[in-house]
BAFI-3210 file (N, C-alpha, C; in Angstrom, 3 decimals, decimal comma, padded with zeros to 6 digits):
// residues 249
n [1|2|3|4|5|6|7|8|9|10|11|12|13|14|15|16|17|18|19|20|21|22|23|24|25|26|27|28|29|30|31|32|33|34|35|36|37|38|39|40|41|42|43|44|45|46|47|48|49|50|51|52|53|54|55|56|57|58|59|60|61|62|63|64|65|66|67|68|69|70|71|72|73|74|75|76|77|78|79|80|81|82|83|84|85|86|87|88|89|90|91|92|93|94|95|96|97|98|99|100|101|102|103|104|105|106|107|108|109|110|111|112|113|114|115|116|117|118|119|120|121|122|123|124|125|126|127|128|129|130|131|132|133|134|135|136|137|138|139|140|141|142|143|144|145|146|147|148|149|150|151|152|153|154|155|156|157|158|159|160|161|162|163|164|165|166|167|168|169|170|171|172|173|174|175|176|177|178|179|180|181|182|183|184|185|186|187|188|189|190|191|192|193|194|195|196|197|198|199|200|201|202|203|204|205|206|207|208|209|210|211|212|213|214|215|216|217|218|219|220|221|222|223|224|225|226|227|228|229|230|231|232|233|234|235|236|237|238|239|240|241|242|243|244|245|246|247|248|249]
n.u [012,017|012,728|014,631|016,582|017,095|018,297|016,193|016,396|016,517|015,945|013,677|011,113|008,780|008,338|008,350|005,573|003,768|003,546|002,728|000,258|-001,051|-000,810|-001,930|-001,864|-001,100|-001,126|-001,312|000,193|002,567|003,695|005,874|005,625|004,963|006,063|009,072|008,593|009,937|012,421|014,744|015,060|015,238|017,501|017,217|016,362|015,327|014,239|013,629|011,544|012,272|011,191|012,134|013,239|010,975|009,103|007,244|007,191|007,312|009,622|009,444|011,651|013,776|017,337|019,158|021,475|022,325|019,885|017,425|014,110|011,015|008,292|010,650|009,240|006,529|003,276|002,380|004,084|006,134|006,297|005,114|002,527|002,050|-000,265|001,571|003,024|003,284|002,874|004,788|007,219|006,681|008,115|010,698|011,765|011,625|014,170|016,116|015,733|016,373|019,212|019,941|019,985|021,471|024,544|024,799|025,451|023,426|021,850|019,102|015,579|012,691|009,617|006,683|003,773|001,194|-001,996|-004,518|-007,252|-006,894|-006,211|-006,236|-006,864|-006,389|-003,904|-001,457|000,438|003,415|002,958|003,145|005,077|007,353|007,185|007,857|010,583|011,132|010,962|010,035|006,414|006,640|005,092|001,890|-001,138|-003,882|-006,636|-010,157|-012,835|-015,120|-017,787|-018,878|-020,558|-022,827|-025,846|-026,205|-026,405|-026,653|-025,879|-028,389|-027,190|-024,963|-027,232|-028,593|-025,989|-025,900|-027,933|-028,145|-025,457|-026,669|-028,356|-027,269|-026,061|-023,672|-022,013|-020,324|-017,171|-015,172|-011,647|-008,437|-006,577|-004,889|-003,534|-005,124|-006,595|-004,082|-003,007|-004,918|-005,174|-002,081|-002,354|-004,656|-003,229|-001,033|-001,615|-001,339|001,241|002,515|003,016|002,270|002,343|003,690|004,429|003,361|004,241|004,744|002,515|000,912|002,733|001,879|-000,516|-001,274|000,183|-001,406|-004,209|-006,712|-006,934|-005,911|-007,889|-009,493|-011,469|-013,839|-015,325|-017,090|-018,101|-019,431|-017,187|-014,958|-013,121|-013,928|-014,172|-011,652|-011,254|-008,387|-008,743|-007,242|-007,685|-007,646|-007,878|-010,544|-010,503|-011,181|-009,459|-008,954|-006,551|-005,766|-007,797|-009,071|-010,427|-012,089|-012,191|-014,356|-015,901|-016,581]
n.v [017,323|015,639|012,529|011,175|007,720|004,653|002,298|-001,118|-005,256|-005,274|-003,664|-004,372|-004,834|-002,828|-001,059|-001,721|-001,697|000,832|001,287|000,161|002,124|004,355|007,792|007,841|005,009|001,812|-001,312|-001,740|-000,529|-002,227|-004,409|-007,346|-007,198|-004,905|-006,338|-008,452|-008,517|-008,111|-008,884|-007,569|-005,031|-002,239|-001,564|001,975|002,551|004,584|005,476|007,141|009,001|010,382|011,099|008,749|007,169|005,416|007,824|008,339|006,904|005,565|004,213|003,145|003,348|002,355|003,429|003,849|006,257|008,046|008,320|007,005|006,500|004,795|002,095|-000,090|000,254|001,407|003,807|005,449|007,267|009,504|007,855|008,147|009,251|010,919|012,477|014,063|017,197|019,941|021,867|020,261|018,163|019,036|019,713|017,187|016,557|018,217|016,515|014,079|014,826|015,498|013,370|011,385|012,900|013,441|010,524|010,754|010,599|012,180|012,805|012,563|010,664|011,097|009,653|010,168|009,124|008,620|011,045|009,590|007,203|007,869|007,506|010,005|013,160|013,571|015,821|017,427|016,313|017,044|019,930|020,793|019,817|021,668|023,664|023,136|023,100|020,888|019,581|019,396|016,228|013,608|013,002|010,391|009,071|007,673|006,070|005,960|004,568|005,652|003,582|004,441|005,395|005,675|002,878|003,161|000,670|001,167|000,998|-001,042|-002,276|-003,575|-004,990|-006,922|-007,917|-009,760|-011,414|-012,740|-014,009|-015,244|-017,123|-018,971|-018,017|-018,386|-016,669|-016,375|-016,524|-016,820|-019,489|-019,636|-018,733|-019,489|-020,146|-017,441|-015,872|-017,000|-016,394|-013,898|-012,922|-014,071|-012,170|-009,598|-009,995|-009,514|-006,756|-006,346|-006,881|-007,785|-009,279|-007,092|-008,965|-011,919|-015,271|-017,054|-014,994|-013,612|-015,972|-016,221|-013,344|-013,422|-015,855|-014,879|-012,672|-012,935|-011,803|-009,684|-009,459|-010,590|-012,965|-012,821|-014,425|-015,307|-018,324|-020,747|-023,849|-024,542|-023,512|-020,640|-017,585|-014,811|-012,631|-010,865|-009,141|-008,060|-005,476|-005,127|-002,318|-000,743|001,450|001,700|-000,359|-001,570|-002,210|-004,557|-006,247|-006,854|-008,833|-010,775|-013,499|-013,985|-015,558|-014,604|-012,290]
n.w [021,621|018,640|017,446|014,915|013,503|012,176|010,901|011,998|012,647|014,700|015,243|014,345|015,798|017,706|015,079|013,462|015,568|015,811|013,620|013,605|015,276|014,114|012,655|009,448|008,341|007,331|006,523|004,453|004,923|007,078|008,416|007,756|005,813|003,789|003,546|002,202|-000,187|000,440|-000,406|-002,700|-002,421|-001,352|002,042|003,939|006,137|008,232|011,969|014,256|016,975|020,220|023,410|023,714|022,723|019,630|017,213|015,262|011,742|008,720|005,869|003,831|001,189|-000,907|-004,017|-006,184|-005,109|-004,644|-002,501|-002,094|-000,804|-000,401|-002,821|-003,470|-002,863|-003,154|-002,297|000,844|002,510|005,448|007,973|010,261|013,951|016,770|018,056|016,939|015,527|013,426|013,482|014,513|012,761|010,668|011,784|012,108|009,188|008,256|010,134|008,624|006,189|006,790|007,261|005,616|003,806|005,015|004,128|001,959|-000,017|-002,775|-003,614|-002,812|-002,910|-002,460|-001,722|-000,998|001,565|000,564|001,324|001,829|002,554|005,269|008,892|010,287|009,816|008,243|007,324|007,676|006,232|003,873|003,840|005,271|003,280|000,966|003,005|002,349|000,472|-001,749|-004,840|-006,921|-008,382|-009,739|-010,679|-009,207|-010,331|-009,080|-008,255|-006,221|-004,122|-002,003|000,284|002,535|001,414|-000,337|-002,491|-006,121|-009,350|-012,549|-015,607|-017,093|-015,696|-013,627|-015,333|-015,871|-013,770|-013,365|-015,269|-014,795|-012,606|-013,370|-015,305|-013,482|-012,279|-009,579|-006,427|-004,306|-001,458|-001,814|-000,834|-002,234|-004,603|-007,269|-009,014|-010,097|-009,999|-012,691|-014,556|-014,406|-015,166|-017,721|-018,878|-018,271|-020,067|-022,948|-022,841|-022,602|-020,190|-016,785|-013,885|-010,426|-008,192|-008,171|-008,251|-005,799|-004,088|-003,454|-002,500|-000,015|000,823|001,422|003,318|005,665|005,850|006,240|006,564|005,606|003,239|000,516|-001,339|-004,078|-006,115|-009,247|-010,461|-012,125|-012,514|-011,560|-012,994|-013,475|-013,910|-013,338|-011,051|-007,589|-006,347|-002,907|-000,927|002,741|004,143|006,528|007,153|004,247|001,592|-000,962|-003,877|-005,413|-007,485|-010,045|-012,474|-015,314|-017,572|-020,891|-021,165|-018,936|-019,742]
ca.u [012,947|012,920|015,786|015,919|017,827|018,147|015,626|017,078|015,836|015,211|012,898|010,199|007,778|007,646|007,590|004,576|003,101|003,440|002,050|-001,236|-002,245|-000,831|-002,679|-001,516|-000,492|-001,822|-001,215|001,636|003,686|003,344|007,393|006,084|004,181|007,282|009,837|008,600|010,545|013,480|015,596|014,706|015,019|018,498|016,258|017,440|014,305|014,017|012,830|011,655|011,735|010,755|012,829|013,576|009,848|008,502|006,410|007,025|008,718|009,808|010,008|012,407|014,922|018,013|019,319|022,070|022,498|018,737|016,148|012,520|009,904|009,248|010,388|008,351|005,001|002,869|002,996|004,966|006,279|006,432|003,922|003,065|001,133|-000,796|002,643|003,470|002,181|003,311|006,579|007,889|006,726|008,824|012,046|011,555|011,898|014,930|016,704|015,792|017,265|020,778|021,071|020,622|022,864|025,631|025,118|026,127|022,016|021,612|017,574|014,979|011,819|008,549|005,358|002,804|-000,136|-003,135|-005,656|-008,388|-006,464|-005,741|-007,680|-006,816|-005,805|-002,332|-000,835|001,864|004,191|002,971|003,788|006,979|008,000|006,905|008,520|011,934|011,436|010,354|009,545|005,944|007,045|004,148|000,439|-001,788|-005,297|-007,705|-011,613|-013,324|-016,690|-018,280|-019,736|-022,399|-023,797|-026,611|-025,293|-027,452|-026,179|-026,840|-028,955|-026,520|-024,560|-027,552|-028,496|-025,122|-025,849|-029,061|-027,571|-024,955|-027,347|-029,415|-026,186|-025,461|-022,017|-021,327|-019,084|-016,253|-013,849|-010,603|-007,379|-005,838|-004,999|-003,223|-005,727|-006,217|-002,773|-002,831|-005,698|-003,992|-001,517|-002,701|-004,691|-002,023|000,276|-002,008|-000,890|003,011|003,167|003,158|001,425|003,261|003,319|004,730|002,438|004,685|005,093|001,110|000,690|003,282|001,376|-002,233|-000,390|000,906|-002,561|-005,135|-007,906|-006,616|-005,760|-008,727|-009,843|-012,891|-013,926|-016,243|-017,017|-019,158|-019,296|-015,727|-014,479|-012,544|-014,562|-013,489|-011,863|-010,628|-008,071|-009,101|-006,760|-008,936|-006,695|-009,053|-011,682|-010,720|-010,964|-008,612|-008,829|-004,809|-005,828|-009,120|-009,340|-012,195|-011,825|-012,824|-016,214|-016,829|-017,182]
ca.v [017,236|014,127|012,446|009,803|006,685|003,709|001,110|-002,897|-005,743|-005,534|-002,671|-005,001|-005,060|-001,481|-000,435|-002,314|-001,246|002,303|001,770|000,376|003,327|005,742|008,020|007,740|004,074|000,282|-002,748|-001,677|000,029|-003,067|-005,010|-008,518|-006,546|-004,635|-007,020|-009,432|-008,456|-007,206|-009,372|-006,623|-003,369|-001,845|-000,825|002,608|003,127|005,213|005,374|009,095|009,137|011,285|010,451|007,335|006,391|005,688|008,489|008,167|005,743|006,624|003,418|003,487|002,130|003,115|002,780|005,054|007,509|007,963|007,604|006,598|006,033|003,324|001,862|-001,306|-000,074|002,464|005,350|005,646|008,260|009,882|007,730|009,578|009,452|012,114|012,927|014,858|018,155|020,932|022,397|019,084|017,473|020,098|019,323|015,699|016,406|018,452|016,029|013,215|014,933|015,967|011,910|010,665|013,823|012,524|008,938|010,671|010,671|013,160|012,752|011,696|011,152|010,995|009,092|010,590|008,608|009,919|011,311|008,878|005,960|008,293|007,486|010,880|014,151|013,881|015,945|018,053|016,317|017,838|021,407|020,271|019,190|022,579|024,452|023,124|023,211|020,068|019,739|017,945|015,400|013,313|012,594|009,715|008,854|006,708|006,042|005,740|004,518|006,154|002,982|004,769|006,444|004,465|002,541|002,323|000,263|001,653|-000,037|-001,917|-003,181|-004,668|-006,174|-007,845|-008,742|-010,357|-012,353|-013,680|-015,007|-016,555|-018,015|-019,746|-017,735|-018,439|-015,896|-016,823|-016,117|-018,184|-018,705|-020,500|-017,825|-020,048|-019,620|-016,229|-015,574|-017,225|-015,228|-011,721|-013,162|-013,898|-010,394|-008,631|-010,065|-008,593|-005,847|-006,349|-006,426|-008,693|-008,584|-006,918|-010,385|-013,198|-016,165|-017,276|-013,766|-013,614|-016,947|-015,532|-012,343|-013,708|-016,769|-013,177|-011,658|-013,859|-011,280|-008,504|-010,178|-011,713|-013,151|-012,839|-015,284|-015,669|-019,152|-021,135|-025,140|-024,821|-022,697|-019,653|-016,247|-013,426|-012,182|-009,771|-009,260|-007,426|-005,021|-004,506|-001,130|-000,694|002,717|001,561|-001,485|-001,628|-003,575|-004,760|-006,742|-007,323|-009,819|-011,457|-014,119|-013,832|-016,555|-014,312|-011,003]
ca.w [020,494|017,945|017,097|013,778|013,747|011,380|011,235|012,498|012,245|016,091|015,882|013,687|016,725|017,533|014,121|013,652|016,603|015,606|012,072|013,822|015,965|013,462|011,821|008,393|008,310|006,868|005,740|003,180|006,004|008,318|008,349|007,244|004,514|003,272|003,406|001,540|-001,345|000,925|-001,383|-004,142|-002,285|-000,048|003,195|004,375|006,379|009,862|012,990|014,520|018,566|021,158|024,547|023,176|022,007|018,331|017,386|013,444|010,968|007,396|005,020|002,679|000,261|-001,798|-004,832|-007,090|-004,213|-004,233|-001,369|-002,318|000,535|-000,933|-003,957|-003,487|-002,158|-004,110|-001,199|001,915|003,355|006,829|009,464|011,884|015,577|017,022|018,913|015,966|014,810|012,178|013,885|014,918|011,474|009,934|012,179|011,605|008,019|008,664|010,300|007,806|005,088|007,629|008,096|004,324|003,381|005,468|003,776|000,366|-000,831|-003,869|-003,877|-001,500|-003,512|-001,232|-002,374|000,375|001,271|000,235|002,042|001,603|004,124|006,339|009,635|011,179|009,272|008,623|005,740|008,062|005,750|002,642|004,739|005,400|002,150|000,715|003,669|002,623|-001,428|-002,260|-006,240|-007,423|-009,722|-010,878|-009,618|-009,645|-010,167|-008,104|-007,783|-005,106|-003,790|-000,878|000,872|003,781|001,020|-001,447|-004,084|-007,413|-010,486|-013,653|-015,696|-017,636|-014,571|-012,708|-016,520|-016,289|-012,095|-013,365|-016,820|-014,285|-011,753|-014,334|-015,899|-012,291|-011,448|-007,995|-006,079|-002,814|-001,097|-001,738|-000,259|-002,892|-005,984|-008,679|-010,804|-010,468|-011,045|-013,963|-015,162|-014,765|-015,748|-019,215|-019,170|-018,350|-021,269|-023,780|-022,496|-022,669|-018,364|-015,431|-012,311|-010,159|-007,491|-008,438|-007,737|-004,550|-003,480|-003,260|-001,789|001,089|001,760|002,085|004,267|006,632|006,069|005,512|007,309|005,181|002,056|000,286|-003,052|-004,352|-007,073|-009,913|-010,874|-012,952|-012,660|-011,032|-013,865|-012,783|-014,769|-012,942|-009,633|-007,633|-005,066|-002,303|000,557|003,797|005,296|007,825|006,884|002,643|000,954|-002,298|-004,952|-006,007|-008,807|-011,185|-014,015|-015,994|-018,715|-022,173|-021,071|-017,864|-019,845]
c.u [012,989|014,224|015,303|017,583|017,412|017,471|016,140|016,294|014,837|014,128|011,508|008,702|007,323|007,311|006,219|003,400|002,834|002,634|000,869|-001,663|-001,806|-001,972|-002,980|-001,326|-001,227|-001,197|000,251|002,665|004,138|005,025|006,875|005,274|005,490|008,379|009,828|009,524|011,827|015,064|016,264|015,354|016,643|017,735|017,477|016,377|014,400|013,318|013,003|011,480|011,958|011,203|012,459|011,838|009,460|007,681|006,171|008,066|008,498|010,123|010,586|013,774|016,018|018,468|019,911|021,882|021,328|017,831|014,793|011,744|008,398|008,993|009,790|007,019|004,338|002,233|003,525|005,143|006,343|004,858|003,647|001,900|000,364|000,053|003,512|002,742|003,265|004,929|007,317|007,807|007,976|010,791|012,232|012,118|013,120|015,908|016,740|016,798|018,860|021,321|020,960|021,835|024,115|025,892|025,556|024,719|022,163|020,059|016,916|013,861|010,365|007,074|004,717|001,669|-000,884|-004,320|-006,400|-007,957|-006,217|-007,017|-007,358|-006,422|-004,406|-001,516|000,161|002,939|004,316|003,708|005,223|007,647|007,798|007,957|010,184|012,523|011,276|009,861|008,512|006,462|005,775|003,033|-000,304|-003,123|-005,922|-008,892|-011,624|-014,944|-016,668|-019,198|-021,031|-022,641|-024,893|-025,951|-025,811|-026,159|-026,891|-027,205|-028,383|-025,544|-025,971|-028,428|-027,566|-025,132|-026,768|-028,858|-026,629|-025,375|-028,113|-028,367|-025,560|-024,029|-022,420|-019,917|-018,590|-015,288|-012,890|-009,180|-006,266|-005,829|-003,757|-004,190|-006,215|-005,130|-002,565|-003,784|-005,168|-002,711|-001,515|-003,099|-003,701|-000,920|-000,339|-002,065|000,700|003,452|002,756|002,408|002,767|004,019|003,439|003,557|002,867|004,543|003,064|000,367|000,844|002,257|-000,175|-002,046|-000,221|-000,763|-003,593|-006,564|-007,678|-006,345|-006,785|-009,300|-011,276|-013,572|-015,319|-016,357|-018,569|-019,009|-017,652|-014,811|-014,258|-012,914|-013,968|-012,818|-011,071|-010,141|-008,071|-008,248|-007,498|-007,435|-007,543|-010,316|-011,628|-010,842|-010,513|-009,059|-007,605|-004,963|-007,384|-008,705|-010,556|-011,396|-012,496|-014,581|-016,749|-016,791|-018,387]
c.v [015,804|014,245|011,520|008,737|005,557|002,833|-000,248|-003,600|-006,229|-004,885|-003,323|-004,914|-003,935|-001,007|-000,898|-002,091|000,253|002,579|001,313|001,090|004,445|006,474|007,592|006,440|003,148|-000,645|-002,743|-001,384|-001,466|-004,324|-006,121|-008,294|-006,504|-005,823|-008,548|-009,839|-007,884|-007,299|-008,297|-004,883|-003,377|-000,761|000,571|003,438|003,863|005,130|006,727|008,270|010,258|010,641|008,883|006,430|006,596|007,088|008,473|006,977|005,854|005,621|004,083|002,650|003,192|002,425|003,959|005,943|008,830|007,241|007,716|006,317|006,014|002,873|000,775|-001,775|001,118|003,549|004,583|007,058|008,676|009,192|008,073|009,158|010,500|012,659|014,275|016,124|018,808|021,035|021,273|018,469|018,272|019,675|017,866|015,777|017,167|017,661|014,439|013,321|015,288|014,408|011,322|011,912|013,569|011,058|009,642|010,603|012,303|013,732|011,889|011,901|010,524|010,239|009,425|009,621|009,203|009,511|010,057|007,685|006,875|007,942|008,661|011,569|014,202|014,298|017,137|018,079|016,884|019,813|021,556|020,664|020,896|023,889|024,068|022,738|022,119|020,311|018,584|017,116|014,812|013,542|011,736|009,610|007,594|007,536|005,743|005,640|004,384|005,002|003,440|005,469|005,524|004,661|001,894|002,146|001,258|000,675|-000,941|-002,867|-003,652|-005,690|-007,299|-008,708|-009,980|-011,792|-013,293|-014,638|-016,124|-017,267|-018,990|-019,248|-018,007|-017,286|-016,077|-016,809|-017,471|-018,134|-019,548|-019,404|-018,292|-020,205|-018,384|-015,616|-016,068|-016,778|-014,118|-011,976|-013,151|-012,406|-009,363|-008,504|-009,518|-007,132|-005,721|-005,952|-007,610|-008,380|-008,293|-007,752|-011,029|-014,488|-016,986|-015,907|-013,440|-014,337|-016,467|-014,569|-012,515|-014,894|-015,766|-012,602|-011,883|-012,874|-010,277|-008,016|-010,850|-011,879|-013,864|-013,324|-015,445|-016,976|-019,921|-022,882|-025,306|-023,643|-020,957|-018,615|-015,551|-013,541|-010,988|-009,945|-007,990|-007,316|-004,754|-003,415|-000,510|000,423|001,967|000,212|-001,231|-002,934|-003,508|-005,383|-007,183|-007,609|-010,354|-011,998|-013,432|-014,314|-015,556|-013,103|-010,801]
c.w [019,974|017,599|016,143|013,795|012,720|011,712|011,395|012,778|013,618|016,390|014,814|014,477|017,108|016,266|013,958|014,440|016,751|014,697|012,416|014,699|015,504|012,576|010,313|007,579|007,863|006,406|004,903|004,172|006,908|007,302|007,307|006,037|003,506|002,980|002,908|000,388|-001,076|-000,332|-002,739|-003,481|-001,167|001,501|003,763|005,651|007,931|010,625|013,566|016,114|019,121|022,326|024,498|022,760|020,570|018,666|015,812|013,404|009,722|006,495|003,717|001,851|-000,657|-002,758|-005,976|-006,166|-003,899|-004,048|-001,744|-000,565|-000,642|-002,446|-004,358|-002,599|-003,291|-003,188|000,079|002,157|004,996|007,870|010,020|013,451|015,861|017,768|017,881|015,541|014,142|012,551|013,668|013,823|010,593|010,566|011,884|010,328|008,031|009,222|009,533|006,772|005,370|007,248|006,496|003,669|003,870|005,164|002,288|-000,205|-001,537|-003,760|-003,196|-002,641|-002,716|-002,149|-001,259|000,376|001,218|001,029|002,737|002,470|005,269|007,734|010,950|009,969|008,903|006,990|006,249|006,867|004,381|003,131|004,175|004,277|001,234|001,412|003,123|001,032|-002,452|-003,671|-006,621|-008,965|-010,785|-009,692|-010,219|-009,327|-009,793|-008,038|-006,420|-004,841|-002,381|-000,346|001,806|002,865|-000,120|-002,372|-004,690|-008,453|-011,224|-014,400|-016,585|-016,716|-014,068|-014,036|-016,093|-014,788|-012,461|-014,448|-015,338|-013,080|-012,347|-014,873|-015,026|-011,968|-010,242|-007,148|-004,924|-002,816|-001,510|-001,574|-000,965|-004,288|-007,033|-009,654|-011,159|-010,951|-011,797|-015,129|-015,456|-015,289|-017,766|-019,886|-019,242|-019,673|-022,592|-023,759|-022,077|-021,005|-017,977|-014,261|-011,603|-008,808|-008,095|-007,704|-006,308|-003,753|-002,866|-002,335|000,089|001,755|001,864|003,023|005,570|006,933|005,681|005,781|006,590|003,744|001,063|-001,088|-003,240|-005,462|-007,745|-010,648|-011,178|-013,164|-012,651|-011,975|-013,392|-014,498|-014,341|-011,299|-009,438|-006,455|-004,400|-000,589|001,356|004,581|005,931|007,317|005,023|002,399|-000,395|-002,715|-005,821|-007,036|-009,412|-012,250|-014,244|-017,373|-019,683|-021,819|-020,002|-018,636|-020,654]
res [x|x|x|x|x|x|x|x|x|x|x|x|x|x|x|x|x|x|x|x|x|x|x|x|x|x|x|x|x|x|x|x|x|x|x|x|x|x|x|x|x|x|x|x|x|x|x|x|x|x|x|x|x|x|x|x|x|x|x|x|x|x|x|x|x|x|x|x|x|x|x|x|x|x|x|x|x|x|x|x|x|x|x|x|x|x|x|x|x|x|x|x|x|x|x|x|x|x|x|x|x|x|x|x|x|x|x|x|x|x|x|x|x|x|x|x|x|x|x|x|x|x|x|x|x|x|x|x|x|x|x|x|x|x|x|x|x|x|x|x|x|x|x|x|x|x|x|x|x|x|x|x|x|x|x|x|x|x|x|x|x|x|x|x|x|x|x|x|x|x|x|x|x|x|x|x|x|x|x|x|x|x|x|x|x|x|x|x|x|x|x|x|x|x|x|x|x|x|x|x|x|x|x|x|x|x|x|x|x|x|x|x|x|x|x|x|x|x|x|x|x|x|x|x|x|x|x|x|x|x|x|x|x|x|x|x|x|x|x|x|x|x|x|x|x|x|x|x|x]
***
């Protein structure tokens, strides 16, 4: 039988420790990930145990008498272990929604992670969420490239590989992104938005996650062309932000 209990700021070390040998789990789940922006969000997040051990953990936040998981990552949802299967995923969710219903919560709204990080099977919670009436709201779209499988350019990308070798770009890592963020920055405003990282807030979480975090730079006689920042969540690699100047396109 699981029981769920409020996350504190004592339980930082197990959670953590749960979200790296969970199935479902990465980088975004991980405390000094989340709480970067704690400032921003009212944490209302849980902890699932099994005679008193993690076995799940449920980030989350509130705000107007509805619960998000989470409103300052782009999925969350139910973590889970291999301690978990269908039934038990199912009571889990059952007693999630008993303990924000007794806080006065109206609406729990679930962002699932998808598939494609998962480094085990874990979509119980879609079940669940189904078993107990759950409504889909929206859905989003993502690419993806199948690394072990060959990967041809077409012939206008390895044109543009070949123009920028002969043009002398240079490409490296770097752990300094003020001038990237001031790239996307600019891009972005021709487009009436913001990155969604503040240029300290960025600094911070590649400072936290420097092996996990990494920026990938196009430059030309010092001159900042393009880059891209790059999540390593262990099986995926994301890309959180791409820009390119006007000179590097």
């Amino acid at each position: 039988m699981c029981s769920v209990r409020p996350y504190t700021a004592a339980d930082v070390n197990a959670w953590d420790a749960l979200v790296g040998r969970s199935r479902n789990g990465n980088l975004l789940h991980r405390r000094g990930y989340m709480d970067y922006h704690a400032d921003r969000f009212v944490d209302r997040s849980l902890i699932v145990e099994r005679h008193g051990e993690p076995v799940a953990v449920f980030p989350a936040n509130i705000r107007d008498n509805v619960v998000t998981s989470h409103g300052g990552l782009t999925y969350a949802g139910l973590v889970t272990t291999h301690a978990l299967r269908a039934e038990s995923t199912l009571g889990v969710f059952e007693q999630i929604a008993g303990h924000y219903r007794a806080l006065g919560v109206e609406r729990v709204i679930y962002k699932a992670v998808p598939h494609i990080f998962h480094t085990y099977p874990a979509e119980e919670d879609l079940y669940a969420l189904h078993r107990l009436g759950a409504r889909l709201q929206r859905r989003d779209l993502s690419s993806a490239i199948a690394l072990r499988e060959t990967f041809h350019f077409t012939q206008g990308r390895q044109r543009a590989v070949n123009k920028a070798r002969k043009a002398g770009i240079r490409l490296q890592a770097s752990a300094e992104p003020a001038d990237f963020h001031a790239l996307l920055t600019d891009v972005l405003r021709k487009h009436d938005t913001v990155p969604t990282h503040s240029l300290a807030e960025l600094c911070l979480l590649q400072s936290r996650f420097p092996q996990h975090i990494v920026l990938h730079e196009a430059r030309r006689d010092g001159a900042l062309l393009a880059g891209v920042l790059v999540y390593d969540l262990g099986k995926v690699a994301h890309t959180q932000y791409m820009a390119v100047s006007e000179e590097g396109r």
